[in-house]
C-alpha positions in Angstrom: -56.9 -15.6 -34.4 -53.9 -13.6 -33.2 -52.4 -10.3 -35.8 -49.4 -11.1 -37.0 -46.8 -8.4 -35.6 -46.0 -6.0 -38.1 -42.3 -6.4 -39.6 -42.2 -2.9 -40.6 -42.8 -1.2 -37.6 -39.2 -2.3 -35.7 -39.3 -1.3 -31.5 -36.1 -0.7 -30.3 -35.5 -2.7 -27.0 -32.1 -0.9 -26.3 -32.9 1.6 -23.4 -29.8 4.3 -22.9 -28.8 4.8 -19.1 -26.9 7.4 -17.4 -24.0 7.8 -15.4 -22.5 11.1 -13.6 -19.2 11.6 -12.5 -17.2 14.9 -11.2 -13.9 14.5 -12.2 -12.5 18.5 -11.9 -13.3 20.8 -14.8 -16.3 19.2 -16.9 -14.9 20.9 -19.9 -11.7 18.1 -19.3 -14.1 15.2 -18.6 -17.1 16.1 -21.1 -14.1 16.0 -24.0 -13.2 12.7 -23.2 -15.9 11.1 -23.0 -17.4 12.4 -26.2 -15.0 10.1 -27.8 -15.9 6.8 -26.9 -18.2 4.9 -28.8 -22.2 3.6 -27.1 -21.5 7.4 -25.3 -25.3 9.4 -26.9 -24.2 12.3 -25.2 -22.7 14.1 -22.1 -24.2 16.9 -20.5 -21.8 19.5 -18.6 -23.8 20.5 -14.8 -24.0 20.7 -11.1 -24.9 18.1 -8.7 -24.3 17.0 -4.6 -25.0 20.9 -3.7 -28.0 22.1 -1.4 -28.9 25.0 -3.7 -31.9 24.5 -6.3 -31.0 25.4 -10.0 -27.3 26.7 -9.1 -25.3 29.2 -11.9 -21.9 28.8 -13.0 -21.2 32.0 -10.9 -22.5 30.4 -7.8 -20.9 26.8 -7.6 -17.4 28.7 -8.0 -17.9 30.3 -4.8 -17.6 27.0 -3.5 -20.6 27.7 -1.1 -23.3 25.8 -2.8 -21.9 22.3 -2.7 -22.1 21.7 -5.9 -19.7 19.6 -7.8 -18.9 20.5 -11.6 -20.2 16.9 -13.1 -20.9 15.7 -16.6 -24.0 13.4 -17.0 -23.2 10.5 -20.0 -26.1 9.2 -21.9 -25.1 5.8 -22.9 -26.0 2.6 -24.7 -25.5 -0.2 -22.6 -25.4 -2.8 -25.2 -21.8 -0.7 -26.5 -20.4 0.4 -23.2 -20.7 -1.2 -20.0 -21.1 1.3 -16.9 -17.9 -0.5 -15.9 -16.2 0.7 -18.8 -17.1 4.3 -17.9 -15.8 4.3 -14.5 -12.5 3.1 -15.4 -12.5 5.7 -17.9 -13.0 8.0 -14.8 -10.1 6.4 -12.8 -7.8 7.7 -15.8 -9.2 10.6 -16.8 -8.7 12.5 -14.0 -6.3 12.1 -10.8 -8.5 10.9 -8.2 -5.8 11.7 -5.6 -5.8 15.1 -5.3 -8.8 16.6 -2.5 -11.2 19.6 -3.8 -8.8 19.7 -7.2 -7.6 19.4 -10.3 -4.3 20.8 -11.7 -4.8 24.6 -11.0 -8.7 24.3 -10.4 -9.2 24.5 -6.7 -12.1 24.1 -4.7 -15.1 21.3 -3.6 -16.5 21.9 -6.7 -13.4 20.4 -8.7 -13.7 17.4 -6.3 -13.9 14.0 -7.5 -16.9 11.8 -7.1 -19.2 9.5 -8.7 -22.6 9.8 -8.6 -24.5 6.4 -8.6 -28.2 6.4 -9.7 -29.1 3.1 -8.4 -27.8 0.3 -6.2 -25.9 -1.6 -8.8 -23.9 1.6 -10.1 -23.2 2.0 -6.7 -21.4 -1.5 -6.5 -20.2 -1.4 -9.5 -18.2 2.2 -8.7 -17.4 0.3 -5.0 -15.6 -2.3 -6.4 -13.7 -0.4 -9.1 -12.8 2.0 -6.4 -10.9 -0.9 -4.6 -9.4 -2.2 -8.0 -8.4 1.0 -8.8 -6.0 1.6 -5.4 -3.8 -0.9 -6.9 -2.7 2.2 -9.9 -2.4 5.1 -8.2 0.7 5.2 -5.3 -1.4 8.0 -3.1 -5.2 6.9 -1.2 -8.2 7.7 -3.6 -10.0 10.1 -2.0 -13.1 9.9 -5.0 -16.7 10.4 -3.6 -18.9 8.0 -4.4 -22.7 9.4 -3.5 -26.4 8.9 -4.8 -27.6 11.3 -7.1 -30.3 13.2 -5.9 -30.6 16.2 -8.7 -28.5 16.8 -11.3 -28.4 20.7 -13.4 -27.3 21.4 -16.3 -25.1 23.9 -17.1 -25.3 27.3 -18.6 -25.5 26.1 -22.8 -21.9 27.8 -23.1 -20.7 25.5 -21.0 -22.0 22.4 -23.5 -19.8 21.1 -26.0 -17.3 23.7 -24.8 -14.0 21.6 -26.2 -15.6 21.1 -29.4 -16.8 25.0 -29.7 -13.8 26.7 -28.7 -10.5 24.3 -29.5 -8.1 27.6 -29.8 -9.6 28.8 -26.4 -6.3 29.1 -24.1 -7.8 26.7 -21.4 -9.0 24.0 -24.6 -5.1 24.5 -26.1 -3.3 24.4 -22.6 -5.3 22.2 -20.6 -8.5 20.5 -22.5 -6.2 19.4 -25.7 -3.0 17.9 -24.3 -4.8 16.0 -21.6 -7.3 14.6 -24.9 -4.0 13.7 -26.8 -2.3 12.2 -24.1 -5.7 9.9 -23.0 -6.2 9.1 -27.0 -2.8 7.8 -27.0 -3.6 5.4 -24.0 -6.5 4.4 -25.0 -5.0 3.1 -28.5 -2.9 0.5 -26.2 
């Protein structure tokens, strides 16, 4: 005789995934992000660099090889992968080499970072869609992830933590505004 399952003890089957992209400063990128609904969370770090556990202090030098990434926890069943990486194409200018706006340097380069072969095709393909928006070559990254770091905990949540911050009101707020307004249409 088989045990009837017990109906009080309910197993979720929906298993989160993650994605990482570098899209410049991951203050810019972790704000957006938070927004969207199926994201659990996005975690602000280093990864593509050949130096274990990397600071803040050293990826800015630029000699580590580090790019500043966010990593996005997501539910698949409320936002596709897909939907993320188009996210990425406008939330950022994947145009511009080793930069965005005043933030120089390979670690404000642009890249996605594919953790297995079908993020990989999936980021492929929206690469090639994407050529069709933007008038200049994309020159976005698109690498396996081998080791991701987080950042330095003042770097999480940074937006949300310090809104009157002059990089948050100058940079971090009107780029949010002007991606909310976008994303309403």
């Amino acid at each position: 005789m088989n045990a009837a399952p017990d109906s009080k003890a309910e197993v979720s089957t929906t298993k989160t995934q993650l994605a990482t992209f570098g899209g410049g400063c991951f203050w810019c990128t972790e704000a957006i992000y938070e927004t969207f609904d199926g994201v659990k969370s996005v975690t602000s770090g280093y990864a593509g660099g050949h130096v274990a556990s990397p600071t803040y202090q050293q990826i800015c030098s630029g000699n580590t090889g580090h790019a500043e990434v966010i990593q996005i926890e997501f539910d698949p069943a409320k936002i596709a992968f897909e939907k993320l990486v188009d996210i990425f194409w406008e939330a950022h200018d994947p145009t511009t080499l080793n930069r965005q706006g005043a933030d120089e340097g390979t670690q404000y380069r642009s890249v996605i970072f594919y953790h297995d072969e079908a993020q990989k095709q999936v980021a492929e393909k929206s690469k090639l869609a994407a050529l069709t928006r933007f008038k200049k070559p994309i020159v976005t990254e698109i690498a396996l992830l081998t080791k991701f770091y987080p950042a330095e905990d003042y770097h999480q949540d940074y937006f949300r933590k310090n809104p009157n911050a002059p990089y948050c009101a100058v940079v971090i707020s009107p780029k949010l505004q002007k991606f909310q307004k976008s994303k309403k249409r």
